[in-house]
C-alpha positions in Angstrom: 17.4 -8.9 -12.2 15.2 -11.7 -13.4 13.2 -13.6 -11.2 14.6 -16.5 -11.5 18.4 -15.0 -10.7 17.1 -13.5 -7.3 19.8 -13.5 -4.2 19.7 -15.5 -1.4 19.6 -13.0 1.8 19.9 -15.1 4.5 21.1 -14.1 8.3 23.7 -15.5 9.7 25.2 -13.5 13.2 22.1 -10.8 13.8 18.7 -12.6 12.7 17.3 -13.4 16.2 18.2 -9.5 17.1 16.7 -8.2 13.6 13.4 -10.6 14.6 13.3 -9.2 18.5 14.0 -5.5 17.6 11.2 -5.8 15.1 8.8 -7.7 17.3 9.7 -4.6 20.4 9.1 -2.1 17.8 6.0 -3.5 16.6 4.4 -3.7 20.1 5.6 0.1 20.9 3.8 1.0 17.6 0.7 -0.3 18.5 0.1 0.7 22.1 1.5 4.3 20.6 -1.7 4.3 17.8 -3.6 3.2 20.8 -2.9 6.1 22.7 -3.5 8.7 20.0 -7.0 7.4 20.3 -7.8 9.3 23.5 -6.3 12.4 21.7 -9.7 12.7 19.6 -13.1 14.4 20.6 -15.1 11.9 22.4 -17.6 12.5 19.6 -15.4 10.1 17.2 -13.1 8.3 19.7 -15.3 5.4 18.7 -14.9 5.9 14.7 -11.5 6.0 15.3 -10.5 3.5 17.5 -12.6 1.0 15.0 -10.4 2.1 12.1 -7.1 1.7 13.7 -7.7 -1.6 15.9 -9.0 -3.0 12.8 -5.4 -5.1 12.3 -3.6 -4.8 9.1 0.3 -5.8 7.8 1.5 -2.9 9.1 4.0 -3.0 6.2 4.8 0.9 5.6 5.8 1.3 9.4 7.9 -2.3 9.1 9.1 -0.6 5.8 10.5 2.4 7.5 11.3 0.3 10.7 13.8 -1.9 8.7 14.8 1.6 6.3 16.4 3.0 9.7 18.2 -0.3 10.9 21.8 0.1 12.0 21.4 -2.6 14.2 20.0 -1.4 17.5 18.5 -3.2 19.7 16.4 -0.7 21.2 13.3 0.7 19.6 14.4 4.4 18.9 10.6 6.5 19.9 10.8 8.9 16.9 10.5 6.0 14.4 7.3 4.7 16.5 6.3 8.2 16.0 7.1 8.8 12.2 5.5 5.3 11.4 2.5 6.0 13.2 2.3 8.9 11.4 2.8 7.6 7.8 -0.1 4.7 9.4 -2.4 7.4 10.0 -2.4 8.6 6.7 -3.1 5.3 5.3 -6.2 4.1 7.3 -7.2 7.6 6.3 -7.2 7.0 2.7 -8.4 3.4 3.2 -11.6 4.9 4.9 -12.1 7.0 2.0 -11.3 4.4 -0.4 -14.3 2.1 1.4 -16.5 5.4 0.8 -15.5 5.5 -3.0 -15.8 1.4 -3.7 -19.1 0.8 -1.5 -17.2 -1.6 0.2 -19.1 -3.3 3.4 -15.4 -5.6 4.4 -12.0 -4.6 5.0 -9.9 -7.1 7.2 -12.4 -9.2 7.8 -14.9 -6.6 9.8 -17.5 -4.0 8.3 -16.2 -1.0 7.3 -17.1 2.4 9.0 -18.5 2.9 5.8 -20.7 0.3 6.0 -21.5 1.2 10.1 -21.9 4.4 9.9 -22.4 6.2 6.2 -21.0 7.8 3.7 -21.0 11.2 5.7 -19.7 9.8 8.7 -16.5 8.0 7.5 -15.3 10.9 5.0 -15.0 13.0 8.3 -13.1 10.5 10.4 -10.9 10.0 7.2 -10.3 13.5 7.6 -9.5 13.8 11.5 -7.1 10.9 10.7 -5.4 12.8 8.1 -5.2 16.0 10.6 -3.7 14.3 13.3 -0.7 12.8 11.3 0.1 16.2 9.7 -0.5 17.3 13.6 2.1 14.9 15.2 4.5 15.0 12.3 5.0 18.9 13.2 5.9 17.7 16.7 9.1 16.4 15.1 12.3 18.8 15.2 13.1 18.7 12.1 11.3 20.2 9.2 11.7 17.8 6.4 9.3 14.8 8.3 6.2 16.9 8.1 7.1 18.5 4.9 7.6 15.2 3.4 4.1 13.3 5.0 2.3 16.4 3.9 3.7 16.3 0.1 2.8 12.7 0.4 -0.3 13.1 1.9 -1.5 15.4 -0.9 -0.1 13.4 -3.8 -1.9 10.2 -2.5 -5.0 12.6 -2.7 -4.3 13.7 -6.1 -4.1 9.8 -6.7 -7.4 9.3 -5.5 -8.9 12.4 -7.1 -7.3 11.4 -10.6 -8.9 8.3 -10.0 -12.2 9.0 -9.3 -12.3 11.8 -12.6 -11.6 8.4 -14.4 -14.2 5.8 -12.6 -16.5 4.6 -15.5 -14.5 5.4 -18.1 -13.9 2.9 -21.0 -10.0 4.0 -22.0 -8.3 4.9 -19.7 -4.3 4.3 -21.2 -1.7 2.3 -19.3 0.7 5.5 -18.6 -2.2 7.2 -17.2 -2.9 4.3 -14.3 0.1 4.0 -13.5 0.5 7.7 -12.7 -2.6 7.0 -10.4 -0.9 4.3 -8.5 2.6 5.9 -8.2 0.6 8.6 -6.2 -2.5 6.7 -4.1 -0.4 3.8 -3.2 3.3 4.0 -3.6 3.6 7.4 -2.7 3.6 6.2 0.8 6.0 3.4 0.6 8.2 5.1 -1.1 7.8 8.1 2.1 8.2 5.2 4.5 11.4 3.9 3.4 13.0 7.6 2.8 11.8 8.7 6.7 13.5 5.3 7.7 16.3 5.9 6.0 17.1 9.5 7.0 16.1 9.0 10.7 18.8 6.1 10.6 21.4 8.9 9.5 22.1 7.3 6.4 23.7 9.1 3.3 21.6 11.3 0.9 22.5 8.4 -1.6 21.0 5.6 0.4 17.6 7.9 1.4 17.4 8.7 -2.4 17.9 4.8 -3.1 15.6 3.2 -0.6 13.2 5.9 -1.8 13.3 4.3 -5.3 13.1 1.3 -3.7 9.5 1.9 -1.9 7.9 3.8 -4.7 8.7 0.5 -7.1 7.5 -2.1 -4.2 4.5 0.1 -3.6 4.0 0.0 -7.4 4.2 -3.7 -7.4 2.1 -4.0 -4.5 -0.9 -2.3 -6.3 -0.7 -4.0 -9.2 -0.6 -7.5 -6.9 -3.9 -5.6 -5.0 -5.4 -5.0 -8.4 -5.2 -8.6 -9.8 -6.0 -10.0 -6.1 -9.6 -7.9 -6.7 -9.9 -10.6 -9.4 -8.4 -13.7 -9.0 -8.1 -13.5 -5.0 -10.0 -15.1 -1.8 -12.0 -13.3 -0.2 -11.5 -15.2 3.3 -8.3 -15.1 2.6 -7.5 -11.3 1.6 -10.2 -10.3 4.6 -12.3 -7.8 2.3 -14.3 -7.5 -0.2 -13.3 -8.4 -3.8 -14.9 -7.7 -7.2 -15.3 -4.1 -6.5 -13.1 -3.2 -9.0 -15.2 -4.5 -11.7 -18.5 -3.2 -10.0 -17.2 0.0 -9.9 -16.2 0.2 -13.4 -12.8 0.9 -12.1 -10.1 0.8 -14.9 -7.1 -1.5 -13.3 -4.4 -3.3 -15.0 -6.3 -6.4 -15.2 -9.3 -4.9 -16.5 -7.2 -2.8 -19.0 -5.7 -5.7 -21.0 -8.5 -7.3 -20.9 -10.6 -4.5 -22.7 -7.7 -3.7 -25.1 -7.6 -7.5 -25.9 -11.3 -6.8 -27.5 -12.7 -4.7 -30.7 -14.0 -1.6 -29.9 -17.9 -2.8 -30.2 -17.4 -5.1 -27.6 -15.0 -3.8 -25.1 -17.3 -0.8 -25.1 -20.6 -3.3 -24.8 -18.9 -5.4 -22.0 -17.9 -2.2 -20.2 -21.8 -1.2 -20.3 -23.4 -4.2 -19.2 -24.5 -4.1 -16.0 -25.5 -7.8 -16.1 -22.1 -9.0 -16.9 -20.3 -10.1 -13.4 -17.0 -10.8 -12.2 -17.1 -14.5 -12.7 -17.5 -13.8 -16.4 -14.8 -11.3 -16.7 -12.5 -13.8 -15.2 -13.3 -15.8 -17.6 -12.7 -13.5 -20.3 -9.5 -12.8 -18.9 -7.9 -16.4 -18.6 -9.3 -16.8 -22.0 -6.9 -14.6 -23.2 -4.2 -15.7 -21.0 -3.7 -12.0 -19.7 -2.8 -13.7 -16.0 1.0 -14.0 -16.4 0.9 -10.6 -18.1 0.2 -9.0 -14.9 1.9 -11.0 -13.2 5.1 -10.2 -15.3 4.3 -6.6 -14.8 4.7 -6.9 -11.1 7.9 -8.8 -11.3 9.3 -5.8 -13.6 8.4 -3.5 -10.4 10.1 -6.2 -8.0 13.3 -6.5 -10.0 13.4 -2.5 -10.6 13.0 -2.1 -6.6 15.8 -5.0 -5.9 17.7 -2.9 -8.1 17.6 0.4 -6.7 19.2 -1.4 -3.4 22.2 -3.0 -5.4 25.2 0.0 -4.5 24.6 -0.6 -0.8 25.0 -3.8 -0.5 26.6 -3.1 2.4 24.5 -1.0 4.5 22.1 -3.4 7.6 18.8 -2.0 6.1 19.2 -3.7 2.7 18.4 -7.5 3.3 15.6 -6.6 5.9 13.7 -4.0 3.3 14.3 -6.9 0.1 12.8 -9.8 2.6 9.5 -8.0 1.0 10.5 -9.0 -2.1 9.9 -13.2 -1.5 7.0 -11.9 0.5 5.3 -10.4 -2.3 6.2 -13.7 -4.7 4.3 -15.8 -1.9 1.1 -13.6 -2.5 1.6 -13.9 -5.6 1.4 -17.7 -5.3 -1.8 -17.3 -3.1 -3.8 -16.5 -6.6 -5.7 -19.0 -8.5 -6.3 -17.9 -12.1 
């Protein structure tokens, strides 16, 4: 569905409900992280804490929150549980991702990277990962851990595939967009199909809202990738540019390069002189800015579509709310 042609899902009888039972569920997720802290060595009770007090959307466990809905009231422990869990895993791979990029800010605070090293913050990343797979065994039910530890590894493969390619002038667009179906949507698309089958929904619906998360995760890197760029660092609450620095091929940084001979993409790619104010530059020259942001509308419609057979069902119009949401932050960047 174009853009332009999007529904209007408005509440009419159960929006103050939907809005309390998200606000309850929100609050019994964080004081549930909060208590997993004390379930570490005091050795890195510290680290930890620090990495999950740091804030953040919370938008996987809202994802899989809103995936279950069948409208309850009450918030139901084992999705507190299983969005903890997919939480974990995140932070986890954010921590590491600090460690690859160098960065020094993530929410508006130093990262543990920046605190404490290199050494330091893999390890915690590591505990943090250990501990999810460690409470998603708790559940009765075999397919939550089997499905967090597939997900788990594929986000890993993610990163790994996208590390072996860090510097490297050509990388093609199939090939990063396999890297951010694994590090990044991998986990939305995990969130909504936990949310759905703890809400006892039909194969069909889990399979669909699955679709749905991998394609809003998808979007949602390609948004993170052109924020990097053309974002506020105030705003966004960490450091930007590090793409760039890094020589890290994103979709911004790809167009850009293919827009260019061969000389000069490979001259530009080498000069270490060259910042991200110029390549900005560069790229609005070209007018590659509505590009990607046509890309990430493809992803938004192709997610609204995977929802379109169940119409019916409560968890729809909560989980494509993050549709608009995503349009706003698109709004947010100046080219």
């Amino acid at each position: 569905m174009a853009a332009g042609r999007r529904r209007n899902f408005d509440f009419v009888d159960d929006t103050k409900i939907d809005r309390n039972q998200e606000r309850a569920f929100r609050e019994c997720l964080e004081a549930f992280i909060l208590e997993q802290v004390a379930q570490f060595e005091p050795e890195i009770r510290d680290q930890v804490s620090a990495c999950l007090q740091a804030g953040g959307k919370r938008m996987r466990p809202i994802l899989l929150n809103r995936a279950a809905f069948t409208g309850q009231t009450e918030v139901c422990p084992d999705l507190v549980k299983a969005s903890a869990v997919v939480e974990l895993v995140h932070v986890a791979t954010l921590v590491h991702d600090d460690v690859l990029d160098e960065a020094i800010l993530r929410r508006s605070a130093s990262t543990l990277y920046s605190d404490e090293g290199a050494k330091v913050a893999v390890l915690v990343g590591d505990a943090l990962f250990s501990h999810a797979l460690r409470l998603a065994a708790e559940f009765p039910t075999t397919e939550i851990c089997g499905w967090v530890s597939e997900a788990t590894r594929r986000t890993c493969a993610g990163e790994t595939r996208q590390t072996l390619q860090r510097g490297k002038l050509n990388l093609s667009l199939e090939n990063y967009y396999r890297i951010i179906e694994l590090k990044t949507a991998e986990l939305f698309r995990v969130s909504c199909l936990i949310g759905s089958f703890l809400g006892g929904f039909e194969k069909a619906f889990c399979n669909a809202s699955a679709t749905f998360g991998l394609r809003l995760g998808i979007a949602y890197q390609l948004f993170d990738d052109l924020a990097d760029l053309f974002g506020d660092e105030f705003r966004f609450g960490k450091t930007l540019g590090t793409d760039w620095m890094n020589r890290k091929p994103t979709l911004p940084l790809i167009l850009l390069l293919r827009e260019l001979d061969s000389k000069k993409a490979e001259d530009l790619w080498d000069a270490k002189e060259t910042d991200v104010e110029a390549i900005r530059t560069l790229f609005n020259e070209r007018e590659l800015f509505e590009t990607c942001v046509e890309r990430i509308r493809v992803e938004l419609d192709l997610a609204e579509s995977a929802m379109a057979d169940f119409l019916n069902l409560r968890p729809v119009p909560l989980l494509l709310e993050a549709i608009p949401y995503m349009e706003r932050k698109l709004s947010e960047l100046k080219p």
